[in-house]
N, C-alpha and C positions, 0 to 999 in steps of 0.2 A: 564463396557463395553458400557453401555447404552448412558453415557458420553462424551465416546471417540467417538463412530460413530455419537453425535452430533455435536460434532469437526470437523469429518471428513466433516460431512454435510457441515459445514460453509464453509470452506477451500475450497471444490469443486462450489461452487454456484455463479457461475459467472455473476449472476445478483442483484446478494448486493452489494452497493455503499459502498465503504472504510468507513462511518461512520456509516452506520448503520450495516457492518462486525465489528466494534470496539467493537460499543454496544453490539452488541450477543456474543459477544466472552468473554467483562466483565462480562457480566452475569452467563457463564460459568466459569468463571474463579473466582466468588466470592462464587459460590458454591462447586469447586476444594476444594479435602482435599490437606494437603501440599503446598498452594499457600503461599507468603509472606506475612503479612498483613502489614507492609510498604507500599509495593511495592503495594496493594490492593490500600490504601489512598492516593497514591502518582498517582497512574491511577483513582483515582474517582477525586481528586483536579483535575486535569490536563487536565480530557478527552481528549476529538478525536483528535489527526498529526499525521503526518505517522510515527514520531519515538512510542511515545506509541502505535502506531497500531503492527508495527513492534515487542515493547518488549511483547505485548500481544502475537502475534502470537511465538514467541519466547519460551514464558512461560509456554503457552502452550502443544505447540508440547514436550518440554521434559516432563511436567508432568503426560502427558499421553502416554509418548514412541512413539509419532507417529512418524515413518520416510516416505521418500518421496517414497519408497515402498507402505507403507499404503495407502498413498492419490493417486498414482497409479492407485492400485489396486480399489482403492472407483469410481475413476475416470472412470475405465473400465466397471465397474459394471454399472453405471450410464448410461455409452455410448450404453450400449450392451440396455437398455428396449428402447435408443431413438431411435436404430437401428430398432427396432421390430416396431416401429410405423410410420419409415421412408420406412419402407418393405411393410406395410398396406397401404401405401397411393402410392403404386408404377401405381397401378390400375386405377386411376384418369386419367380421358379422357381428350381431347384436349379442352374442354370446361372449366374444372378448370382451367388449366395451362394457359389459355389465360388471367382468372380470375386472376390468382396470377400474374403476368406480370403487370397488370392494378393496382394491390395491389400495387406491387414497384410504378410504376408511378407516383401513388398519394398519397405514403409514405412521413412522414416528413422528414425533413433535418437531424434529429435524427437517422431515421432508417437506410435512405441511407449512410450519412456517413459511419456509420457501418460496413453496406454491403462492400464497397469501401474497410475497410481497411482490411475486412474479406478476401479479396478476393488478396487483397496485399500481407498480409499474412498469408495464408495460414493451416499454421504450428500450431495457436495457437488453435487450437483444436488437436492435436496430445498428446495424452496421457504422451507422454515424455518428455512435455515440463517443463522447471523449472517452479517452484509454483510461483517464483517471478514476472516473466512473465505473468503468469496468472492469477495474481491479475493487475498487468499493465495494459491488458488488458482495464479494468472497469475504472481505473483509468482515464487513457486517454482522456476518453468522457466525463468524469468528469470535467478535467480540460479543453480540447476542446470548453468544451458547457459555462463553467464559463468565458471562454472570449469572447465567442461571444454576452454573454449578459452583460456583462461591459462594452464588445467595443461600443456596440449597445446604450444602454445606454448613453453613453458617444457621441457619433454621435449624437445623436438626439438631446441631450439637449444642444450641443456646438458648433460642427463642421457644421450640416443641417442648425441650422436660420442662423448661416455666410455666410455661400454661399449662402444662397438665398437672401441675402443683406439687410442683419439687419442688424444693428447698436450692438455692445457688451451689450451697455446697455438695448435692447431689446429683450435681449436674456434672456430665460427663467431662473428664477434667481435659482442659483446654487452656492454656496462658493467652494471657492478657496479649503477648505478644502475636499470636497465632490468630486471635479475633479482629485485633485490629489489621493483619495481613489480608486475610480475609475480606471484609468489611472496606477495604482500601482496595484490591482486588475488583470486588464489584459494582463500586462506587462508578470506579477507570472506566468499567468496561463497559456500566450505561451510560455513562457520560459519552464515551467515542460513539458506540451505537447511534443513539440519540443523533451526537455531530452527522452521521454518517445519513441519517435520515432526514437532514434538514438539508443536505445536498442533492438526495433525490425531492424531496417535496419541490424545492425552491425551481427545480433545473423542469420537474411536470411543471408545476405553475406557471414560471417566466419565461422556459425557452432559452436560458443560461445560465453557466454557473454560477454559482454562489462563493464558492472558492473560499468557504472558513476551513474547513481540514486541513491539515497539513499536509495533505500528497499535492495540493495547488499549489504549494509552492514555488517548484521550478513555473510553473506557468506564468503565475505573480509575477515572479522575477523577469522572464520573460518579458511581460508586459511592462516593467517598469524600465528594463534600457531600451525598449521598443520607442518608449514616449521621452527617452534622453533627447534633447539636441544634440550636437557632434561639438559641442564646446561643452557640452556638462559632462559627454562620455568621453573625452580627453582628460577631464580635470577627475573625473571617477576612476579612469584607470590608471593614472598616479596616484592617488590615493589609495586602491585599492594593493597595487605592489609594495606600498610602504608599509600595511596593514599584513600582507603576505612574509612581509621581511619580519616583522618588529615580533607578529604571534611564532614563525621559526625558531626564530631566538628562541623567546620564551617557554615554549615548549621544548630545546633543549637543554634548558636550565632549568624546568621544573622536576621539582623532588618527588613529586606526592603525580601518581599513577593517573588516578582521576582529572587530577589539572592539565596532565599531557595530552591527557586523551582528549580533553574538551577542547586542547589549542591546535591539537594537530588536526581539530575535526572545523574549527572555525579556518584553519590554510586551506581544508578544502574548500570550502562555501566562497570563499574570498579568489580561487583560481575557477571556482567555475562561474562563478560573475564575471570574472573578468575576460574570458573567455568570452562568454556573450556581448561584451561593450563593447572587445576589441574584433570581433568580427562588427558589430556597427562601423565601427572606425577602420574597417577594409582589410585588417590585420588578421590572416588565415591562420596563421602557426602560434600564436602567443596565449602563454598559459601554458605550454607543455612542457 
């Protein structure tokens, strides 16, 4: 029990950065009884992207039965003591509130953003909102802030002495290889951003996910052995064991580091599908 509401803790903590939610959740996850120990060495080799964050949180939530009830209900609990201290401070005279006004003001570009998109939408404090969402959230400003300092970056040492009319060759020396890091860097990280705010718009506007990011995925997935018949998730879960067997293999006969890691990372994808088909098909234990 002690475990699981440590879980739950992570899960709701809206102020831990996607890597260091990876870390804590491996750490919980290496002292889970019934974890894979594969799949342990294959997340210690590998550590922090969002797909091993993703199968972390994945491995998780089953091993310790949380559903999104749980984290709900963790979520209300939480809201209800910041209520009681939102209730305490209702009492503050016009002399704070002029104070906190002053606070915005002279907030960084960090906080205010924030604020801004807080206030866009709304919703993402609403108890009901999906968890993927809610990791989004963080996400976001993560990748937001990682291009403003690439692009920044990237201006300063390139774009700024050209237009103030230097010469290329007296421009602050930088390789070719390093601009385009850079420039590749910030590219990534409007583009996720960007992704990331077509799932809050789409989700204010329609009232549903949208599900192009990649943290939908398990959900996706989800939904597609949801809409199996029980004759297509028979024939998928043969298929899917042969596919389990054949990438084994080959990821024990491959040479080259990167190709192991891609096939021992497609054995997982392929064991936690099949985990879901064969719980369709009534089968509790298979996959393990």
């Amino acid at each position: 029990m002690k475990l699981k509401n440590e879980l739950l803790g992570l899960l709701t903590d809206a102020e831990l950065k996607p890597n260091n939610l990876f870390n804590k959740l491996f750490d919980l996850f290496r002292k889970t009884p019934g974890r894979i120990i594969t799949q342990e060495k294959y997340l210690n080799r590998v550590g922090f992207n969002q797909t091993t964050l993703n199968t972390l949180l994945y491995e998780l939530k089953k091993l310790y039965g949380v559903t999104d009830s749980d984290i709900k209900k963790h979520l209300n609990d939480g809201n209800l003591k910041i209520n009681e201290v939102k209730n305490k401070s209702l009492n503050d005279n016009s002399k704070e509130i002029k104070q906190t006004i002053e606070v915005f003001e002279n907030a960084s570009t960090e906080v205010k953003q924030e604020i801004r998109f807080r206030d866009e939408f709304p919703f993402i404090n609403d108890p009901e909102l999906p968890v993927e969402l809610k990791i989004l959230v963080t996400d976001k400003f993560n990748h937001y802030f990682a291009f403003c300092d690439s692009h920044k970056e990237l201006f300063d040492s390139v774009v700024l002495p050209l237009l103030e009319g230097k010469n290329f060759n007296e421009v602050e020396s930088i390789s070719n290889d390093k601009i385009f890091e850079l420039a590749k860097i910030a590219v990534g990280n409007f583009e996720m951003d960007q992704l990331i705010r077509d799932e809050f718009v789409y989700y204010r506007d329609e009232h549903k996910i949208l599900g192009v990011h990649p943290i939908f995925k398990e959900r996706k997935l989800q939904e597609f052995v949801n809409n199996m018949t029980i004759a297509d998730a028979a024939k998928r879960a043969t298929n899917l064991e042969n596919y389990i067997r054949r990438d084994t293999n080959n990821a024990e006969k491959a040479t080259k580091p990167e190709d192991k890691i891609r096939l021992e990372g497609k054995v997982i994808e392929w064991k936690r599908e099949l985990v879901l088909v064969n719980l369709k098909l009534g089968i509790q234990d298979a996959g393990k």
